[in-house]
mmCIF file as gemmi writes it, N, C-alpha and C atoms, coordinates in Angstrom:
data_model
loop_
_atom_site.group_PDB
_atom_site.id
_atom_site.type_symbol
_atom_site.label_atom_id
_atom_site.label_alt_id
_atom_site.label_comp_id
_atom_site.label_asym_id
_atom_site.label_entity_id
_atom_site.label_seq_id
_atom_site.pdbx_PDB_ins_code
_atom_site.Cartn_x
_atom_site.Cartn_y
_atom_site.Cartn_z
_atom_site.occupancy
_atom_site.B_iso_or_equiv
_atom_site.pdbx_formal_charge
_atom_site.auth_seq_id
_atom_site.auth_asym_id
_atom_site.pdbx_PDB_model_num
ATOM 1 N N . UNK Axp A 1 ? 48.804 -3.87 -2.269 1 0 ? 1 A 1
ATOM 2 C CA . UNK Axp A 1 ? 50.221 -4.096 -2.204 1 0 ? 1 A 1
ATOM 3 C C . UNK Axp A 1 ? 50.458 -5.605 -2.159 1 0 ? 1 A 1
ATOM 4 N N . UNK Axp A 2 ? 51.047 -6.025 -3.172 1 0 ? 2 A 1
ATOM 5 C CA . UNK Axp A 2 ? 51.728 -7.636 -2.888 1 0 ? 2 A 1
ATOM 6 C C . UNK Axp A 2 ? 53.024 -7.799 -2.467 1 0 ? 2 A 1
ATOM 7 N N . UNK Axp A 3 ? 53.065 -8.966 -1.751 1 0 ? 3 A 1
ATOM 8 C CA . UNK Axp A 3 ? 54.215 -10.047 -1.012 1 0 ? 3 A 1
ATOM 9 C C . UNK Axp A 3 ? 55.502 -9.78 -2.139 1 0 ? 3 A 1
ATOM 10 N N . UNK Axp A 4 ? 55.204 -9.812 -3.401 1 0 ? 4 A 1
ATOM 11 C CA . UNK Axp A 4 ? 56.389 -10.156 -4.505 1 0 ? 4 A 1
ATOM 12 C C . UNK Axp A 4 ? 56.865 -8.11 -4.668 1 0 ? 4 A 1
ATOM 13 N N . UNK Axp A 5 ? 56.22 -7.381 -4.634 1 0 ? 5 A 1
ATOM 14 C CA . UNK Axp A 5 ? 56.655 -6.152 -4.1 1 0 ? 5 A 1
ATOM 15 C C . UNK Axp A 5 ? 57.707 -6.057 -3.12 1 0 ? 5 A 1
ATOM 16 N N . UNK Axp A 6 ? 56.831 -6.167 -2.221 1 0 ? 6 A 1
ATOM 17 C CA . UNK Axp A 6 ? 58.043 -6.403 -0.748 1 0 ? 6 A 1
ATOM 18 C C . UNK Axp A 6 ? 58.838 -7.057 -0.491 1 0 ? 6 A 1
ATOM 19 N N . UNK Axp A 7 ? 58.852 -7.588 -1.235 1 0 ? 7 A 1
ATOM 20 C CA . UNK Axp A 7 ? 60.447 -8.986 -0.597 1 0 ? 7 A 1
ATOM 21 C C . UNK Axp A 7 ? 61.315 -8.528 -1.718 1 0 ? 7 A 1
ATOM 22 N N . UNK Axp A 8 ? 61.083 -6.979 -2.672 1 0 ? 8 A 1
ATOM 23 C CA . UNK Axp A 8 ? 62.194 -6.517 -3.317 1 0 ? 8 A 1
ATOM 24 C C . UNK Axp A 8 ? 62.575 -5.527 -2.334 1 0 ? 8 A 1
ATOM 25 N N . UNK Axp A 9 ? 62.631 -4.912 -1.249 1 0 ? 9 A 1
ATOM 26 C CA . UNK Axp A 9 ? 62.644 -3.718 -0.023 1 0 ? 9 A 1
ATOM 27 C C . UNK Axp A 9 ? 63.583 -4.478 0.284 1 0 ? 9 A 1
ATOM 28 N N . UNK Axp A 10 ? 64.657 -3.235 0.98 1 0 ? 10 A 1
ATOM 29 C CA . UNK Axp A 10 ? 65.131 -3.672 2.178 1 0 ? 10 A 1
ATOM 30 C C . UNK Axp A 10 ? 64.416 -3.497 3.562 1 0 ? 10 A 1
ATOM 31 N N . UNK Axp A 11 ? 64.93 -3.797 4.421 1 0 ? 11 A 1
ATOM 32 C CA . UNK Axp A 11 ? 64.562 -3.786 5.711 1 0 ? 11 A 1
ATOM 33 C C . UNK Axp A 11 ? 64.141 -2.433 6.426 1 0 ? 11 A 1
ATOM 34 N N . UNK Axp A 12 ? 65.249 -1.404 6.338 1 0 ? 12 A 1
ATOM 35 C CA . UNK Axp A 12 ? 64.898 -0.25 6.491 1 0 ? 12 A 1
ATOM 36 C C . UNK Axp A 12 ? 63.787 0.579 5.678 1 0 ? 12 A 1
ATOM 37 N N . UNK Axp A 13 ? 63.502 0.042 3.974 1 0 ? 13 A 1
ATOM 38 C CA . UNK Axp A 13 ? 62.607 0.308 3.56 1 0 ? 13 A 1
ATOM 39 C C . UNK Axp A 13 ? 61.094 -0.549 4.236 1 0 ? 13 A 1
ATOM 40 N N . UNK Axp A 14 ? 61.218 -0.945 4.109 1 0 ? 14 A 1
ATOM 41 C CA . UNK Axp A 14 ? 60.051 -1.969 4.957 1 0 ? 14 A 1
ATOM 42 C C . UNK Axp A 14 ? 59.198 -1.813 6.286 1 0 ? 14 A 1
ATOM 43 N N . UNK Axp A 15 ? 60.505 -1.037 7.171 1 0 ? 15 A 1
ATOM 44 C CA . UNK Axp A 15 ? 59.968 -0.326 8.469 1 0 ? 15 A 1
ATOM 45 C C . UNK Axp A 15 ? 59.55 1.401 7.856 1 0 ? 15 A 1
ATOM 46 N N . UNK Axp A 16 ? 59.863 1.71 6.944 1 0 ? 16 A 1
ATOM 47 C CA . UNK Axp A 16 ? 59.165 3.282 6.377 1 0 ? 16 A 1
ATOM 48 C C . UNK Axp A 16 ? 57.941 2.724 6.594 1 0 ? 16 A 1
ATOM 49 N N . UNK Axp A 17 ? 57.662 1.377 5.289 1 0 ? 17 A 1
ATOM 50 C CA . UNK Axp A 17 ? 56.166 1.362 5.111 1 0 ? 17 A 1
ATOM 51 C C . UNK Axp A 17 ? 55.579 0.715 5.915 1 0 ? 17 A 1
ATOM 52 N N . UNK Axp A 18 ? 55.981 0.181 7.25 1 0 ? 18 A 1
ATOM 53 C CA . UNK Axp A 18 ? 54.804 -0.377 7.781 1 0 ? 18 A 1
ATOM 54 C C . UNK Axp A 18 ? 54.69 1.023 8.711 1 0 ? 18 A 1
ATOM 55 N N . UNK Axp A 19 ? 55.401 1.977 9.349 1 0 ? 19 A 1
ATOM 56 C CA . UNK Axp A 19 ? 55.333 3.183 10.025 1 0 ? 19 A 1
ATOM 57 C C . UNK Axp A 19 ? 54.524 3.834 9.134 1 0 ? 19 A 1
ATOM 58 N N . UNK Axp A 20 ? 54.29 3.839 7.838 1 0 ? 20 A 1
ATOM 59 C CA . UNK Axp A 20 ? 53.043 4.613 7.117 1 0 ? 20 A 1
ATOM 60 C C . UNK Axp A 20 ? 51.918 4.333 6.911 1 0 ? 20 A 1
ATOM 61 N N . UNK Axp A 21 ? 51.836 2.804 7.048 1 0 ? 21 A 1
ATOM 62 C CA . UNK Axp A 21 ? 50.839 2.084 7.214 1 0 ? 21 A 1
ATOM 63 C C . UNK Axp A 21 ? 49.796 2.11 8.106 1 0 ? 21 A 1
ATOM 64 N N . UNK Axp A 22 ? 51.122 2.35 9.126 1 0 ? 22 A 1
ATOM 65 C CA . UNK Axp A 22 ? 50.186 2.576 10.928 1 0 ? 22 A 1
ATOM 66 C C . UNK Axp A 22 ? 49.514 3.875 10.602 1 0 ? 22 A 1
ATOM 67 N N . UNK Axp A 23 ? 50.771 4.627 10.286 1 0 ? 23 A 1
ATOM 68 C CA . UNK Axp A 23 ? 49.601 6.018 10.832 1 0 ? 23 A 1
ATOM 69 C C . UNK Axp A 23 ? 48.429 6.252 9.478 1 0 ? 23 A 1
ATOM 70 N N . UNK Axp A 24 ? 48.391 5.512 8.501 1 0 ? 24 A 1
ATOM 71 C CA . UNK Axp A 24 ? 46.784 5.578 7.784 1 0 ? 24 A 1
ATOM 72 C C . UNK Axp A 24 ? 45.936 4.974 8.05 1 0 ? 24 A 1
ATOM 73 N N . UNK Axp A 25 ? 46.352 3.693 9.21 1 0 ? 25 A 1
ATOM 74 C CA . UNK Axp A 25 ? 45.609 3.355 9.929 1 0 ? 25 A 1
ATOM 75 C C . UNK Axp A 25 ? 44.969 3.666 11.046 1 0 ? 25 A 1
ATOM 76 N N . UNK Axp A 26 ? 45.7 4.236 11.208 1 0 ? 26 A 1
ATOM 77 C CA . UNK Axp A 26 ? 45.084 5.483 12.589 1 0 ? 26 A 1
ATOM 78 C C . UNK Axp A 26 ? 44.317 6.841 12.426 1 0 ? 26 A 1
ATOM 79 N N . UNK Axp A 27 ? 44.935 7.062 10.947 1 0 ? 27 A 1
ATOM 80 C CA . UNK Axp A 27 ? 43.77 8.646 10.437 1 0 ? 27 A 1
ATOM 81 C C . UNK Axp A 27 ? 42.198 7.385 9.689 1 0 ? 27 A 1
ATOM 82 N N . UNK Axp A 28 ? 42.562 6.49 9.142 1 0 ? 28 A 1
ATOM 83 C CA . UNK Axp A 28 ? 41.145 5.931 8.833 1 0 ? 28 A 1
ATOM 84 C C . UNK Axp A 28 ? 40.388 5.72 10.676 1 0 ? 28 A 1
ATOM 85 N N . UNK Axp A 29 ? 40.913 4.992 11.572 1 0 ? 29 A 1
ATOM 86 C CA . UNK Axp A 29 ? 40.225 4.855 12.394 1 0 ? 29 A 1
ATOM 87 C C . UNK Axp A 29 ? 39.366 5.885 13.081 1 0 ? 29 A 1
ATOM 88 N N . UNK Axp A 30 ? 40.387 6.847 13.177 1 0 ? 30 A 1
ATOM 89 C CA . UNK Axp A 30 ? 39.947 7.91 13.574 1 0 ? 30 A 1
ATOM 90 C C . UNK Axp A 30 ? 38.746 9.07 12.744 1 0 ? 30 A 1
ATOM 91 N N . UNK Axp A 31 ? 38.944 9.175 11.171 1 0 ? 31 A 1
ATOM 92 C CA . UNK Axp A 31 ? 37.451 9.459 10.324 1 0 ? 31 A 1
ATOM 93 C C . UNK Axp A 31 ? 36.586 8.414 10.737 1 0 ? 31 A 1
ATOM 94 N N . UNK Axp A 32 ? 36.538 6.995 10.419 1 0 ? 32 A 1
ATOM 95 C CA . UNK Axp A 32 ? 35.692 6.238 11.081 1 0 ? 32 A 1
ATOM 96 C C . UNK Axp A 32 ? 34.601 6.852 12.568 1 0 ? 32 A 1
ATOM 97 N N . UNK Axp A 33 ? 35.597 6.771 13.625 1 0 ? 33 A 1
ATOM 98 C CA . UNK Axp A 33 ? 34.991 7.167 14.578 1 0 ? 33 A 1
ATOM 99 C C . UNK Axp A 33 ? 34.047 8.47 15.061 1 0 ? 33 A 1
ATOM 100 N N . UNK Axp A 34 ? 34.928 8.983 14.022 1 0 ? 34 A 1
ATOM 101 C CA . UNK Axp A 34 ? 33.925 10.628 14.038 1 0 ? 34 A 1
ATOM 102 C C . UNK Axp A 34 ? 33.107 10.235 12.822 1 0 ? 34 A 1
ATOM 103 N N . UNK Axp A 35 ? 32.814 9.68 12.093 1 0 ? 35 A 1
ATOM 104 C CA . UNK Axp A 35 ? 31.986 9.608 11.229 1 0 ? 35 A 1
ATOM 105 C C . UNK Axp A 35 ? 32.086 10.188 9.56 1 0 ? 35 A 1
ATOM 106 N N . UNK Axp A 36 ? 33.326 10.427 9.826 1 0 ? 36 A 1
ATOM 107 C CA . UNK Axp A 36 ? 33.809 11.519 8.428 1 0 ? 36 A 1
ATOM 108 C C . UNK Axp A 36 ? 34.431 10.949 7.459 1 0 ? 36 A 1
ATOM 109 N N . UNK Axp A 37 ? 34.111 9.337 7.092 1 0 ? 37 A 1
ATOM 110 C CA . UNK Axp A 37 ? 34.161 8.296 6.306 1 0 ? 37 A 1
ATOM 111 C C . UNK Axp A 37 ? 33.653 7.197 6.355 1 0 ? 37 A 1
ATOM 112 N N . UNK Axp A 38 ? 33.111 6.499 5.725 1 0 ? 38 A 1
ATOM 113 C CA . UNK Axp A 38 ? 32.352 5.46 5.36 1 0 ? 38 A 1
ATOM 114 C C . UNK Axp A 38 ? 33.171 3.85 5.037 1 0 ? 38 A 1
ATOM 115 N N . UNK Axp A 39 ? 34.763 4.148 5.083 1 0 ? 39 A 1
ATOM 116 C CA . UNK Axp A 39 ? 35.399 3.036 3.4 1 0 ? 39 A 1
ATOM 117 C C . UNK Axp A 39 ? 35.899 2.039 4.483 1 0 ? 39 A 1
ATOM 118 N N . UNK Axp A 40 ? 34.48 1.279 4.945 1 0 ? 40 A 1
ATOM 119 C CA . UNK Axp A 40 ? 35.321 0.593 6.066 1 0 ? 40 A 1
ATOM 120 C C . UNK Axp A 40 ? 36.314 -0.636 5.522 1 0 ? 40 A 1
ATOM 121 N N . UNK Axp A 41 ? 36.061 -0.538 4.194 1 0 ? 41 A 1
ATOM 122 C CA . UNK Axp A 41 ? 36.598 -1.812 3.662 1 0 ? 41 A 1
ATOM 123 C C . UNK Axp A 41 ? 38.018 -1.5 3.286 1 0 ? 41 A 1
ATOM 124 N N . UNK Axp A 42 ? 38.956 -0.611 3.44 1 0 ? 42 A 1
ATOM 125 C CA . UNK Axp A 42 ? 39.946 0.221 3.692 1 0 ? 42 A 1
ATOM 126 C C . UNK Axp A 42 ? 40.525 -0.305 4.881 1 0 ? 42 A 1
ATOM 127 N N . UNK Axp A 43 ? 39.794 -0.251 5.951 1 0 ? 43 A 1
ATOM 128 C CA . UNK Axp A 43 ? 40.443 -1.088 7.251 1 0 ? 43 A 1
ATOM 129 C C . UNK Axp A 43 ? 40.968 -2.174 7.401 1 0 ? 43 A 1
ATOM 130 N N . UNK Axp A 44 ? 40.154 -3.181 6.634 1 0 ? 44 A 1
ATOM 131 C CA . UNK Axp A 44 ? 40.385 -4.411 6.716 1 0 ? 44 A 1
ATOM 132 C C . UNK Axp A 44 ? 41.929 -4.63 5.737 1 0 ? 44 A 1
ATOM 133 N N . UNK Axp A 45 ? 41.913 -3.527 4.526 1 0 ? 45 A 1
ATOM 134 C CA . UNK Axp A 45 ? 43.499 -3.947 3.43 1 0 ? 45 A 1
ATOM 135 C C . UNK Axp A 45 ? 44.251 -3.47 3.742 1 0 ? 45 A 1
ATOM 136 N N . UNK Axp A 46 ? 43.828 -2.433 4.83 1 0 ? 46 A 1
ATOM 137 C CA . UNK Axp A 46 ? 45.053 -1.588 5.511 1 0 ? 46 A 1
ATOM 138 C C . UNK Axp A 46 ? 46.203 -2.831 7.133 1 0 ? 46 A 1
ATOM 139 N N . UNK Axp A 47 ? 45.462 -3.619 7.581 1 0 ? 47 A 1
ATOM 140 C CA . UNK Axp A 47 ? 45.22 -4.603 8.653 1 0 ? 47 A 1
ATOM 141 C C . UNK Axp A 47 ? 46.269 -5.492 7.896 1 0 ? 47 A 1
ATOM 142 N N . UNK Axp A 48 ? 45.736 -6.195 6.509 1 0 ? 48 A 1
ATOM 143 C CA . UNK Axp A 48 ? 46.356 -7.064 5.748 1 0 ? 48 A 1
ATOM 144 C C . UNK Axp A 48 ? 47.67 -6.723 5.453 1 0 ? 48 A 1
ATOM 145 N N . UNK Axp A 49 ? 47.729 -5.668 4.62 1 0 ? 49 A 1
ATOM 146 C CA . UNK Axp A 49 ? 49.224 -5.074 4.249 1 0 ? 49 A 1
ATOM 147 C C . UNK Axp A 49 ? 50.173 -5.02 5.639 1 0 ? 49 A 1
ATOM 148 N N . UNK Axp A 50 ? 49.27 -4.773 6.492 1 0 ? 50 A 1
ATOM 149 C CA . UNK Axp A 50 ? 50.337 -4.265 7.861 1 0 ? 50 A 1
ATOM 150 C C . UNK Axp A 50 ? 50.847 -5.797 8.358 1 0 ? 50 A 1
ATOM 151 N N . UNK Axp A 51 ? 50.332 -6.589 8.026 1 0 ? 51 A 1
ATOM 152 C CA . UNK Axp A 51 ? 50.547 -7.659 8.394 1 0 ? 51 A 1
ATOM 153 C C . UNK Axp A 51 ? 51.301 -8.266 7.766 1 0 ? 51 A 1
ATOM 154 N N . UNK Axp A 52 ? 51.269 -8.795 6.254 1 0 ? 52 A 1
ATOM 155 C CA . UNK Axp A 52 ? 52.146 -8.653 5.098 1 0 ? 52 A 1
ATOM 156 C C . UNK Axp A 52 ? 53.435 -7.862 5.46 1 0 ? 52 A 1
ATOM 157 N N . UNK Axp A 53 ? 53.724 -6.38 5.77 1 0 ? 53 A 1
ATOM 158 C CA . UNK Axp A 53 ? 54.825 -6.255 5.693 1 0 ? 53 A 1
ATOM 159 C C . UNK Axp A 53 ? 55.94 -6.478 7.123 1 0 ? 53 A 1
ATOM 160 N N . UNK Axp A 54 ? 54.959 -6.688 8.414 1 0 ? 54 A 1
ATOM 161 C CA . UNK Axp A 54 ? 55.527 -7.459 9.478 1 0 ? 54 A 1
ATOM 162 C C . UNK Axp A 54 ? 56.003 -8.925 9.209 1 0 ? 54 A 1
ATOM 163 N N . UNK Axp A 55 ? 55.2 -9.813 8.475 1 0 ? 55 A 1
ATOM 164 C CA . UNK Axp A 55 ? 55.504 -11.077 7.612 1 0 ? 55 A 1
ATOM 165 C C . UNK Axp A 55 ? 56.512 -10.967 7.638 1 0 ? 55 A 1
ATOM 166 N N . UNK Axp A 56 ? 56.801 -10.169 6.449 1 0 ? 56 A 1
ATOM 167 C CA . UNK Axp A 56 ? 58.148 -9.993 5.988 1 0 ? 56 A 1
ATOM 168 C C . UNK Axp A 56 ? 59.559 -9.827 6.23 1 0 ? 56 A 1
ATOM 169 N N . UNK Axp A 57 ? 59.18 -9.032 7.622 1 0 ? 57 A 1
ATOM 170 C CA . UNK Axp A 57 ? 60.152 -7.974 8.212 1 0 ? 57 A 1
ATOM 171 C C . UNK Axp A 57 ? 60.627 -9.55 9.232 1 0 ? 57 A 1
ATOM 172 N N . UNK Axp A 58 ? 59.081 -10.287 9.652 1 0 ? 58 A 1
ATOM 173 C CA . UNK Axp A 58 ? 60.329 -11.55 10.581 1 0 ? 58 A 1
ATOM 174 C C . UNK Axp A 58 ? 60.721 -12.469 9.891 1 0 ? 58 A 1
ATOM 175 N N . UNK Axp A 59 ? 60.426 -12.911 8.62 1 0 ? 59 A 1
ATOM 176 C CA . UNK Axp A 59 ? 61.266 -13.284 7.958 1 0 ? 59 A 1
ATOM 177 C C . UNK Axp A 59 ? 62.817 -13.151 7.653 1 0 ? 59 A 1
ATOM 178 N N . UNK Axp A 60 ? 62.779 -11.88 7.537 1 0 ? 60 A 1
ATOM 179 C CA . UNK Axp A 60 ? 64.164 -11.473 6.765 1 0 ? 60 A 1
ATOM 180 C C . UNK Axp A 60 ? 65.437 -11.708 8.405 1 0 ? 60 A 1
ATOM 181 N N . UNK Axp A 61 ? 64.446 -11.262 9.454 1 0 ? 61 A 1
ATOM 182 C CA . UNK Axp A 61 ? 65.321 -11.456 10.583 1 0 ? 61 A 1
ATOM 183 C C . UNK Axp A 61 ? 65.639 -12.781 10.787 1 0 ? 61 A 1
ATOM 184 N N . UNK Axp A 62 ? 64.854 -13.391 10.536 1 0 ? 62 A 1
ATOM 185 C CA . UNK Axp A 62 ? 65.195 -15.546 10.716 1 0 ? 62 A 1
ATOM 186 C C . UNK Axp A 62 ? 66.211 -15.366 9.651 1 0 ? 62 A 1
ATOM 187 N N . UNK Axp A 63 ? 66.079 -15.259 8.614 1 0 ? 63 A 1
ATOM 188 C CA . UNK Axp A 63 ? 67.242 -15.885 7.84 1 0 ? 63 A 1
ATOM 189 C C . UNK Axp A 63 ? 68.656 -14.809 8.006 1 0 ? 63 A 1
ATOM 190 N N . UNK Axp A 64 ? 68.67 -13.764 8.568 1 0 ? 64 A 1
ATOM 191 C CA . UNK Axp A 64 ? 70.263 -13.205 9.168 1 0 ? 64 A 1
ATOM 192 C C . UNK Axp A 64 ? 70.413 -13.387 10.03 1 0 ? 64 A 1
């Protein structure tokens, strides 16, 4: 997912996807821990994006 994606969202769209974000971050952690996936490299773009679209989200609040 890129930055130039998201800064076409609104705000309310933006909190969908980081709330979807979380919880695939929480079903990867959780296969992780039981062992019932391997894609640890999934964690780390899942981390990024979530971060990316928090970026975003305080952005848009500074400038209103």
């Amino acid at each position: 997912m890129k930055a130039t994606e998201l800064r076409s969202k609104t705000v309310d769209e933006l909190k969908q996807e980081l709330v979807s974000l979380l919880k695939a971050r929480f079903g990867l952690k959780m296969q992780l821990s039981t062992q019932q996936s391997n894609k640890t490299s999934e964690l780390g773009k899942l981390r990024r994006d979530i971060a990316r679209v928090r970026t975003l989200l305080r952005e848009k609040a500074v400038q209103s």
